[in-house]
N, C-alpha and C positions, 0 to 999 in steps of 0.2 A: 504493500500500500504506500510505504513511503517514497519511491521509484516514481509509483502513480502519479502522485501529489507534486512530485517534483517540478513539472514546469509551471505550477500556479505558482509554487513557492518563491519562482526565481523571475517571474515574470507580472507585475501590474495589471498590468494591460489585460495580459488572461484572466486575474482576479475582478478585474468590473465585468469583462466580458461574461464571465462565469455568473457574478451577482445578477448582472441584468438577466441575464435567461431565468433564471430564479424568478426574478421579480415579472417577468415578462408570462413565465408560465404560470404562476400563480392567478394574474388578472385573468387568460387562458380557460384556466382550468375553472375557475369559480366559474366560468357562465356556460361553458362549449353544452354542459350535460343539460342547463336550464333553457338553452334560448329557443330548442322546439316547444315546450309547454307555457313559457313564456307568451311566444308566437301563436298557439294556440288561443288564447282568450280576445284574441282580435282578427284571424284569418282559420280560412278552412285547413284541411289538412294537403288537400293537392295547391293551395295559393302556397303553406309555408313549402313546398316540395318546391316549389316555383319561385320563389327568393332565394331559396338555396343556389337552385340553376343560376339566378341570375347573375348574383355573389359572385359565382366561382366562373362564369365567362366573364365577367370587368376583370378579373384577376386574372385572370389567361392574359387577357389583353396589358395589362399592367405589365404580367412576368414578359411576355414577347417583346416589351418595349425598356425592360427595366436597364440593359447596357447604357440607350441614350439618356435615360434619367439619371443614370449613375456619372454619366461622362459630363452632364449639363453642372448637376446640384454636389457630385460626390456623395460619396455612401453614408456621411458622415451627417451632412444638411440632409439626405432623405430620410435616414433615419430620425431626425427630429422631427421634420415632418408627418411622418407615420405615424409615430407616436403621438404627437400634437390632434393627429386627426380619429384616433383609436380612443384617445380621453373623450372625444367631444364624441362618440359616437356612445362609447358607457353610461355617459352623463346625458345625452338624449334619452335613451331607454329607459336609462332610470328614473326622469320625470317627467316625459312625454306621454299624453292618452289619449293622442292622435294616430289613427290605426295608418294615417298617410306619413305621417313623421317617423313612428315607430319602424315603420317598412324601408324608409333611405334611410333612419341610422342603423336597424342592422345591416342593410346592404352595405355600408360606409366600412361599418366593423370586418364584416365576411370580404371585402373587398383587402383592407389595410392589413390586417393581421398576421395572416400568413408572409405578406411582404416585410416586417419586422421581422421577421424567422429570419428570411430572406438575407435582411440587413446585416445582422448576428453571423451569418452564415460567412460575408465577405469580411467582417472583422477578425473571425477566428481563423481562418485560412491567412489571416493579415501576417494574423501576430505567429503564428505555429509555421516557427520553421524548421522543423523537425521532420521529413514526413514518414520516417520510422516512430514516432511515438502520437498517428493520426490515429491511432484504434484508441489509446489509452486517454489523447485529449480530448475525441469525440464521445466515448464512451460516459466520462466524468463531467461534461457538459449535457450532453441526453442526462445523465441517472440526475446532475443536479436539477434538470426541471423537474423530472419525472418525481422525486420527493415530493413538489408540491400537488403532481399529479393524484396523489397519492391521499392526502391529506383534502385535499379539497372537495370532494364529496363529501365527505363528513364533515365540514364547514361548513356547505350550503346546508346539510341535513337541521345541522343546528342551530341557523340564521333564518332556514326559510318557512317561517309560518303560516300556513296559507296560500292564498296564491301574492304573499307580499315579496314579489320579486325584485320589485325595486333594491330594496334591502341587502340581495347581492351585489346589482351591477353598481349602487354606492361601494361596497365593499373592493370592490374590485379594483377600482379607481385610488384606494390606499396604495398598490402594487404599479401600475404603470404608471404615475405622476412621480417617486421618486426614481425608478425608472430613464425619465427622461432628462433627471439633473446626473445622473450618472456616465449618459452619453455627452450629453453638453460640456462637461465639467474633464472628464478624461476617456475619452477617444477621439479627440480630432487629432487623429493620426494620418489622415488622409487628404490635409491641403493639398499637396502635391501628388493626388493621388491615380497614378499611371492610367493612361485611356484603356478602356476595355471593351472588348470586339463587341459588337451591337447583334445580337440574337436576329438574324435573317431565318426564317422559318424553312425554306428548302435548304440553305447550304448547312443551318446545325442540323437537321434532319438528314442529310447524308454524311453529317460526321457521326451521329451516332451509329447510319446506318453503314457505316464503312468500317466504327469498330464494333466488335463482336459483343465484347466487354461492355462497353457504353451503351448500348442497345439491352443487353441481358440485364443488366443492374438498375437502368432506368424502367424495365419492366418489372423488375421484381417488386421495384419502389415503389410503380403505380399499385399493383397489388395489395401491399401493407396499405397505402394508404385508402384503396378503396372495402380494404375489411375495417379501416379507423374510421370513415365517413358513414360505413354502413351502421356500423354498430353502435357509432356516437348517437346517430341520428333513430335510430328505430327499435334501439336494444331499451332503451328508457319508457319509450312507448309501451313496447310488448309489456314491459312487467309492469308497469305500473297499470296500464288497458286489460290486459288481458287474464296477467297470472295475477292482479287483485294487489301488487306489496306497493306500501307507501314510502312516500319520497324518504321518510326518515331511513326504514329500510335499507330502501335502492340505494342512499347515501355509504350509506355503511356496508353493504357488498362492495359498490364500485371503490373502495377505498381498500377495500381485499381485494379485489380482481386485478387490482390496479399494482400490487406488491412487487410482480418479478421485474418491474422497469427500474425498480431499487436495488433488488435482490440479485438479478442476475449480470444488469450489462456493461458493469468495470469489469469483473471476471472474463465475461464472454468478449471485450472490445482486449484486454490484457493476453487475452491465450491467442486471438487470431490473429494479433502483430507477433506473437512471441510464438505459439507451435503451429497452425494449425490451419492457419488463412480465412478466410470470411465466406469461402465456397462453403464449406461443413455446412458450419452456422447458421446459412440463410434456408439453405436445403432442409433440416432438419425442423426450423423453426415452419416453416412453411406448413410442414407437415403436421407438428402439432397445432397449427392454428387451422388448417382445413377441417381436420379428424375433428375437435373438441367443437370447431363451432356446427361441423355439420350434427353433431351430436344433439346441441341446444334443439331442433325439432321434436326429440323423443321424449324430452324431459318435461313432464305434468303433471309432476305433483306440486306442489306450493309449497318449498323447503326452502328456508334461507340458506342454509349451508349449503347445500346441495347445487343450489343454483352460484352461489359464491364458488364451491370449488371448483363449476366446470369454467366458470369463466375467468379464474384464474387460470388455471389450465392455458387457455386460448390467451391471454396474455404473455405466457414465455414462451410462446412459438413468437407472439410482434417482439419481445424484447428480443431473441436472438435475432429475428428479421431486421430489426431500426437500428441496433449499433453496428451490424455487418453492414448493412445494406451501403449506410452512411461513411464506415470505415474505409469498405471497398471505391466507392466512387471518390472520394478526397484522397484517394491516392494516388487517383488518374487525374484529379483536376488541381492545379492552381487559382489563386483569386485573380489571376487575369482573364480565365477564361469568363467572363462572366455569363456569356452567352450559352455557356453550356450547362451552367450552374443553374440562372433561370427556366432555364429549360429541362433540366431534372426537378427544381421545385414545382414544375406547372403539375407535375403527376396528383397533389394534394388537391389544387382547385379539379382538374380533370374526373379527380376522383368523387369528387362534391355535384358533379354534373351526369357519370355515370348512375351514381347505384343509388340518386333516388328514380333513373329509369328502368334500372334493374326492379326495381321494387314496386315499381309502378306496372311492371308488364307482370313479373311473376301473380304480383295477388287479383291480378285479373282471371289468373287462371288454378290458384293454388292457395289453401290459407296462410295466414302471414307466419305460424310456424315453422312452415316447411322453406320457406325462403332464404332460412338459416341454412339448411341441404345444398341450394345455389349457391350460396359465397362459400360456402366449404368447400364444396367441387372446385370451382376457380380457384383457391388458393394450392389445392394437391398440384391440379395441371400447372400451377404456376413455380413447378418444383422445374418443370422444362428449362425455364430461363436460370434459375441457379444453378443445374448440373451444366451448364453450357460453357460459364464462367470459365476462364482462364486465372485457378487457384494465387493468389498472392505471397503462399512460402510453396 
C-alpha cells in the first residue's frame, strides 16, 4: 500500500486532483440514484426516458467538439466552467416547481457532468508521468470516488423524507462549490497548455478502427457503461415499483452493492501493472456481471439480503471491468491525444441513449424482469472484445 500511495505522496497536484474527484463524486453520487423518481412527480415515465436521450446526445455533441473547446478556453477555464454550470443546474432543481425549468436544468446537469469527469481525466494524464504506475494511479483515483459511491445511498436514505428531494440536491451542492475553489486555487497548470488534435468523427473513427486494441477497449467500455446506465436508471425503479422495498431500504442495499469498487480495485488496478495485464481482469469481470445480473430475473422473493448479495455480486464483475478497462486505455493514450480520449468518454452519454431503447423495445415484448436476461446476454458476448485485446504484460 505504501508503493500505492506513493505518487500522491510526492506529488500536489495529484492530491487536489484526487480531492476533487472525491468531492466531485460525492455531489455525483447523492442524486444519479434520485433524479428518475425525482423526475417522476413532474413527467411521464417515456418523457423522463426522453431527457435522458436528450442529455446524452448534447453530450455526444459537446465530447465531438471538446478538443476545440479545450484548444479555445484550456482545460483548466472549462473546467470552471462546468463546474460553474453543474452548481447552477443542482440549485435549479433544488428550488425550481417548474416542470419546464426543472427539464433544462436536468438537461444542463446530464449534459455538464460527465464533461467534468472529462476535465479530471486531462488533469491526471497531466500530472502522471509515470505510465508504469497508470493501473495503480487510476485504480486509487476510481476507489477514491467510488468511497463516496459507497456511502451515498445511505445518505440520501437518511436525508430523504418523503418525496422532499430538494433536501439532496441542496446537499449536494456542499461537495461541488468547494470543489471549484480547489481547481481555481491549484491546477492552473495549463496556461500554456499544448494544442490538442480536435476529434474529426471519420478520421478518430479509423484510428480506432485501425487499432485493434482501441476499438476492443472502447467496446468493452461502452458495455460497463451501458450495464451503469441501465441499472442506474431502472434497477431503483424495479425495486422500489415492483419488489415493494423502500427508499430507506434500497439506500442501504445500494451502499452494499456498491462495496467491491472499494474492496477490490487498488488490488485489481496493482496486480495488472505488476502480474497479470488488464486482458484477465476485464474478461473475467464481464462474466460475472453478465451471469449475476442475468440472474436478477429469477429472483422473487422480497429478501433484502438476498437481493443485496446478488447485486453485489454484479458489482465486482464492473469493479474489475472500470479499473482495467481504464488502466488498459491510458496506457495507449496520452493527454494530447484529446480526440481520442473524448471519444472513449462518449461510450457513457452513448450508453444513456442506448439502453433506455433497449428497455423501451424489450418491455414491449417481455416483463420488465426478464430484461435483466438482455443486459446479461450482452455483457457474456461482450467477453469477444476482451479476449481480443492484445494483453499488457
Amino acid at each position: 500500500m505504501n508503493n500505492i500511495l506513493a505518487p500522491f505522496r510526492q506529488s500536489k497536484t495529484l492530491n487536489v486532483i484526487f480531492l476533487s474527484n472525491i468531492l466531485l463524486s460525492f455531489h455525483y453520487y447523492l442524486i444519479v440514484y434520485i433524479n428518475s423518481s425525482f423526475l417522476s412527480q413532474y413527467f411521464s415515465d417515456t418523457q423522463i426516458s426522453a431527457l435522458y436521450v436528450i442529455g446524452s446526445l448534447i453530450n455526444i455533441f459537446l465530447f465531438l467538439n471538446a478538443a476545440k473547446i479545450l484548444n479555445t478556453l484550456t482545460n483548466y477555464k472549462t473546467a470552471l466552467y462546468a463546474i460553474a454550470f453543474e452548481t447552477l443546474a443542482a440549485l435549479g432543481m433544488a428550488v425550481s416547481g417548474s416542470p419546464f425549468l426543472i427539464a433544462l436544468y436536468f438537461l444542463l446537469h446530464a449534459v455538464i457532468i460527465a464533461f467534468i469527469s472529462f476535465n479530471l481525466d486531462i488533469f491526471l494524464e497531466s500530472a502522471n508521468s509515470d505510465e508504469s504506475k497508470t493501473g495503480e494511479t487510476r485504480s486509487i483515483f476510481l476507489t477514491a470516488g467510488n468511497v463516496t459511491l459507497v456511502i451515498a445511498p445511505s445518505v440520501v436514505a437518511a436525508f430523504l423524507v418523503g418525496n422532499a428531494y430538494s433536501h439532496i440536491y441542496f446537499l449536494s451542492l456542499l461537495f461541488i462549490v468547494p470543489m471549484f475553489y480547489l481547481v481555481k486555487k491549484y491546477l492552473k497548470t495549463d496556461s500554456e497548455q499544448k494544442p490538442v488534435e480536435h476529434i474529426k468523427i471519420r478520421e478518430t473513427t479509423r484510428k480506432y478502427l485501425a487499432d485493434k486494441n482501441l476499438y476492443n477497449i472502447f467496446s468493452v467500455q461502452f458495455l460497463l457503461q451501458l450495464f451503469y446506465s441501465y441499472m442506474t436508471v431502472y434497477t431503483p425503479l424495479y425495486l422500489a415499483k415492483y419488489m415493494g422495498f423502500s427508499w430507506a431500504q434500497i439506500g442501504l442495499m445500494f451502499s452494499i452493492m456498491l462495496l467491491p469498487f472499494i474492496i477490490f480495485e487498488i488490488p485489481v488496478g496493482d496486480l495488472a501493472d505488476k502480474k497479470y495485464g488488464e486482458k484477465e481482469f476485464l474478461t473475467v469481470g464481464l462474466l460475472i456481471m453478465g451471469m449475476a445480473t442475468m440472474f436478477l430475473s429469477f429472483v422473487t422473493m422480497k429478501s433484502f439480503w438476498f437481493w443485496a448479495a446478488i447485486l453485489f455480486i454484479t458489482r465486482i464483475g464492473a469493479s474489475f471491468v472500470e479499473v482495467s478497462s481504464d488502466s488498459y486505455f491510458f496506457k495507449k493514450v496520452d493527454q494530447s491525444k484529446a480526440d481520442i480520449i473524448s471519444f472513449y468518454r462518449l461510450t457513457r452519454p452513448l450508453a444513456y441513449v442506448v439502453a433506455p431503447l433497449i428497455a423501451a423495445i424489450c418491455l414491449q415484448f417481455i416483463p420488465f424482469e426478464y430484461t435483466f436476461i438482455v443486459i446479461g446476454a450482452i455483457l457474456i458476448i461482450g467477453t469477444r472484445y476482451s479476449l481480443a485485446l492484445e494483453d499488457t504484460r
